[in-house]
KOLBA-27503 format. One record per residue: residue number from 1; residue in three letters; x, y, z of N, C-alpha, C in turn. Coordinates in steps of 0.1 Angstrom, whole numbers, always signed. Example, Ala and Ser with C-alpha at 12.3 -4.5 7.8 and 13.67 -1.06 7.14 Angstrom:
<zadrens>
+-----+------+-------+-------+-------+-------+-------+-------+-------+-------+-------+
:  nr : rest :  n.xx :  n.yy :  n.zz : ca.xx : ca.yy : ca.zz :  c.xx :  c.yy :  c.zz :
+-----+------+-------+-------+-------+-------+-------+-------+-------+-------+-------+
:   1 :  Ala :  +132 :   -57 :   +78 :  +123 :   -45 :   +78 :  +132 :   -33 :   +78 :
:   2 :  Ser :  +128 :   -22 :   +71 :  +137 :   -11 :   +71 :  +129 :    +0 :   +79 :
+-----+------+-------+-------+-------+-------+-------+-------+-------+-------+-------+
</zadrens>
This chain:
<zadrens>
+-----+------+-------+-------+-------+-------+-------+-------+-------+-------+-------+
:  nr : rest :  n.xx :  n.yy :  n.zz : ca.xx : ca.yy : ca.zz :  c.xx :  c.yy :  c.zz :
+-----+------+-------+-------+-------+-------+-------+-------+-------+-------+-------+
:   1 :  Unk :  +272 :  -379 :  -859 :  +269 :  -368 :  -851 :  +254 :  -364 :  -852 :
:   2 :  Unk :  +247 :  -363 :  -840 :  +230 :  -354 :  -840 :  +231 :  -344 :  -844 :
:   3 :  Unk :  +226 :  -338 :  -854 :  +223 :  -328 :  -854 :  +210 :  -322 :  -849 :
:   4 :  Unk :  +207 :  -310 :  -836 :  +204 :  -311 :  -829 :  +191 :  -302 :  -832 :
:   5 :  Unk :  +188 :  -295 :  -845 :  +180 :  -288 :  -850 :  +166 :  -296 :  -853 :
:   6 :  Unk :  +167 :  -305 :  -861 :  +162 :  -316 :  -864 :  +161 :  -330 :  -864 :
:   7 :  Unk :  +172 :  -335 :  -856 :  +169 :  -345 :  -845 :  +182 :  -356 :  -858 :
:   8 :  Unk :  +184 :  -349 :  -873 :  +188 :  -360 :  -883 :  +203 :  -359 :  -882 :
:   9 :  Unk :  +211 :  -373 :  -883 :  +226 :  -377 :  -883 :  +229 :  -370 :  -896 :
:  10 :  Unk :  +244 :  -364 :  -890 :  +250 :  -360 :  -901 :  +263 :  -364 :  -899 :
:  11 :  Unk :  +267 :  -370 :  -907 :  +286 :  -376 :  -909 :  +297 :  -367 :  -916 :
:  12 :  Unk :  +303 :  -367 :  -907 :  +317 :  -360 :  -916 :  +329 :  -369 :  -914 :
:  13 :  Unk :  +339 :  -366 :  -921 :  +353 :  -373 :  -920 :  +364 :  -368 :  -910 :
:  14 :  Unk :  +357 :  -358 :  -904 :  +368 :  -351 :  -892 :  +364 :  -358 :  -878 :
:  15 :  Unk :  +374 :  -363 :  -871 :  +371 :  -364 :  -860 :  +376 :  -356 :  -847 :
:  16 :  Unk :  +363 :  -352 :  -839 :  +373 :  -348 :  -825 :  +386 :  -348 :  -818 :
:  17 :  Unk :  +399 :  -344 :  -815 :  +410 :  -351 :  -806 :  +404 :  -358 :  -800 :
:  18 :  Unk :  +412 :  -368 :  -795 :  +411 :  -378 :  -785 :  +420 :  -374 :  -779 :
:  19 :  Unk :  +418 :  -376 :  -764 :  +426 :  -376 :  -751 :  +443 :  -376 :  -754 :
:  20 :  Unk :  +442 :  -388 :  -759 :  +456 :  -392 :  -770 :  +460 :  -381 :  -772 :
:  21 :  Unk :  +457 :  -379 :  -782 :  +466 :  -367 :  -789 :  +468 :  -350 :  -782 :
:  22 :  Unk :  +457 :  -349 :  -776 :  +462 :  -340 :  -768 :  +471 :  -342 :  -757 :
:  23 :  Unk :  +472 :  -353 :  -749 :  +481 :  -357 :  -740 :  +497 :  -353 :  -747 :
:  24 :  Unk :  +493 :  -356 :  -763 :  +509 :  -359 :  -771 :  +514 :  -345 :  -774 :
:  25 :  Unk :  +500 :  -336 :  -774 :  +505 :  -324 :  -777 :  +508 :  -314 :  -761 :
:  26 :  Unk :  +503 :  -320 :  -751 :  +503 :  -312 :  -739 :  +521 :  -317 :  -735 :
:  27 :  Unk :  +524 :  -329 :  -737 :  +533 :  -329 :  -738 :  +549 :  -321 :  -745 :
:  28 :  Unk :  +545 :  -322 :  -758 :  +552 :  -317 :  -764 :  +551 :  -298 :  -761 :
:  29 :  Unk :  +545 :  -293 :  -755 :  +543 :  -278 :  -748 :  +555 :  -281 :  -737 :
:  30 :  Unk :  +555 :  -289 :  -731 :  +563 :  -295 :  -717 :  +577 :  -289 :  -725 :
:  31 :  Unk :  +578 :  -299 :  -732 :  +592 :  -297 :  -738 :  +593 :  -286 :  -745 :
:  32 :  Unk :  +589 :  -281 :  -753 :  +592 :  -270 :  -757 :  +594 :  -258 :  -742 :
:  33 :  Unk :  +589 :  -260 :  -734 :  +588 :  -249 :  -722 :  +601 :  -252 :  -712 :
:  34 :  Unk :  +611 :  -264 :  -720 :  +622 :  -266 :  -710 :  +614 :  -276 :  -700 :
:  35 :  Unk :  +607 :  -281 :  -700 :  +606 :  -296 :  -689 :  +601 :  -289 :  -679 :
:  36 :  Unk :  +597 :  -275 :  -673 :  +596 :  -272 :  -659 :  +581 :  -276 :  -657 :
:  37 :  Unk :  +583 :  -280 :  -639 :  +572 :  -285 :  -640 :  +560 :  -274 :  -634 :
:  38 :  Unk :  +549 :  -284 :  -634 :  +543 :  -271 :  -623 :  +530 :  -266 :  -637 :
:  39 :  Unk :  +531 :  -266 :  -646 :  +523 :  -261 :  -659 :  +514 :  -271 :  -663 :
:  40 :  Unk :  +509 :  -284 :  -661 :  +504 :  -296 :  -666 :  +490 :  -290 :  -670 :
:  41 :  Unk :  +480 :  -282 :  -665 :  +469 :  -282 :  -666 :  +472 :  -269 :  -676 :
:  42 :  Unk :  +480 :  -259 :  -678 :  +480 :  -250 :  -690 :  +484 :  -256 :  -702 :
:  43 :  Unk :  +491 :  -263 :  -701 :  +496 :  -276 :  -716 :  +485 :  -278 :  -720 :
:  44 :  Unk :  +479 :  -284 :  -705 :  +466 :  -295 :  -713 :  +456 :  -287 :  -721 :
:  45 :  Unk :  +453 :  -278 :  -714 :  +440 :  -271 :  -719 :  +449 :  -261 :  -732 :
:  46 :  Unk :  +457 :  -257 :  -736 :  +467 :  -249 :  -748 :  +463 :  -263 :  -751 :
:  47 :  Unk :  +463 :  -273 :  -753 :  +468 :  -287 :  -765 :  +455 :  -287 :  -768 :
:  48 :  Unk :  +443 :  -287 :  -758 :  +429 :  -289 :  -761 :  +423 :  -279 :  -771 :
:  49 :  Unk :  +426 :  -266 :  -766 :  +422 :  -252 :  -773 :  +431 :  -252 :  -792 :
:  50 :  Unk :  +439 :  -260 :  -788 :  +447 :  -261 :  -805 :  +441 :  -271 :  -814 :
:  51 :  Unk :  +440 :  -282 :  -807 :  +434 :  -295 :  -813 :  +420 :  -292 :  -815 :
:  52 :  Unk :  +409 :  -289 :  -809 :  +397 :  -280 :  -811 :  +394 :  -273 :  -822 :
:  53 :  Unk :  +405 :  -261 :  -823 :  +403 :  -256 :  -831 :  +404 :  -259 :  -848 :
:  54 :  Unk :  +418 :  -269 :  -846 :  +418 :  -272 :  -862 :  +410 :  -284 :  -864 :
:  55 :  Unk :  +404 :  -291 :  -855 :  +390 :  -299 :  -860 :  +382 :  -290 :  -868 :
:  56 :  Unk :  +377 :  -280 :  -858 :  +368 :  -272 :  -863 :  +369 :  -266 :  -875 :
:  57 :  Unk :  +380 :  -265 :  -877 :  +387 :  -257 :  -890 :  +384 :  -267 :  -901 :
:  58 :  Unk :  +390 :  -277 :  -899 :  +389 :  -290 :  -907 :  +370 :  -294 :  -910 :
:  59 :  Unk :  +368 :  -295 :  -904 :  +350 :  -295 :  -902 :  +341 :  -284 :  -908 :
:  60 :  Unk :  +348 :  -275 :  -910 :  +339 :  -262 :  -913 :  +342 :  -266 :  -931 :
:  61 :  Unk :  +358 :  -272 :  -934 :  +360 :  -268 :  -945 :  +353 :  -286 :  -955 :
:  62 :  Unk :  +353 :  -292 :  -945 :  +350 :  -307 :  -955 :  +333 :  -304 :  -957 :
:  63 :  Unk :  +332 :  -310 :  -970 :  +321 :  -316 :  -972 :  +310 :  -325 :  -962 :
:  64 :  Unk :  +298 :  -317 :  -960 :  +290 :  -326 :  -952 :  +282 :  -337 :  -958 :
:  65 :  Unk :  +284 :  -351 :  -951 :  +276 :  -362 :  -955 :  +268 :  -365 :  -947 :
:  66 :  Unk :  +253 :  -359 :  -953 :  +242 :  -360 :  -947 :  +235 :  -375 :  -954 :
:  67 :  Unk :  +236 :  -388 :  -946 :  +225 :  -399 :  -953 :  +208 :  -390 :  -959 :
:  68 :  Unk :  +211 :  -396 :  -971 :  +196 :  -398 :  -974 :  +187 :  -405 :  -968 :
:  69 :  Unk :  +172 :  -399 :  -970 :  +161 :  -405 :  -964 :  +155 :  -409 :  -976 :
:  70 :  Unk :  +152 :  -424 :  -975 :  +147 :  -431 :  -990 :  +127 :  -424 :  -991 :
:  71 :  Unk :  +124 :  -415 :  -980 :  +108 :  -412 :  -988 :  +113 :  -400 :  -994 :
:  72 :  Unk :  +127 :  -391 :  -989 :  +128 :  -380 :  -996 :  +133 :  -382 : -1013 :
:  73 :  Unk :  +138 :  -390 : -1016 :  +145 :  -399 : -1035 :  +132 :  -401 : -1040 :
:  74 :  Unk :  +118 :  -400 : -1037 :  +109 :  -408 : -1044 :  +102 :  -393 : -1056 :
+-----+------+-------+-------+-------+-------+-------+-------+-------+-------+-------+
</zadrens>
């Protein structure tokens, strides 16, 4: 990931949903709502806004791994 302050990569172990899993969870809203149809774009975006958020959640709480710069060790 850029970080966008100072131009330097910063890695963490969390990653973004993928399409995937939101699809699996926009789904599973379907079913839970009794199969009716007609709702596809409220699933999607409730599955996007939940998956989002517990990245973020997840991301706020892991450890950041910022690579070292070998002139900064000297």
């Amino acid at each position: 990931m850029l970080n966008g302050t100072n131009g330097t990569h910063t890695m963490t172990s969390v990653a973004e949903p993928t399409s995937d899993a939101i699809a699996k969870r926009a789904y599973e809203l379907y079913l839970q709502r009794g199969s009716v149809p007609g709702f596809e774009l409220d699933d999607w975006l409730q599955a996007e806004a939940e998956l989002f958020a517990v990245a973020s959640v997840k991301k706020a709480e892991a450890p950041s791994k910022t690579p070292r710069n070998s002139r900064n060790n000297r």
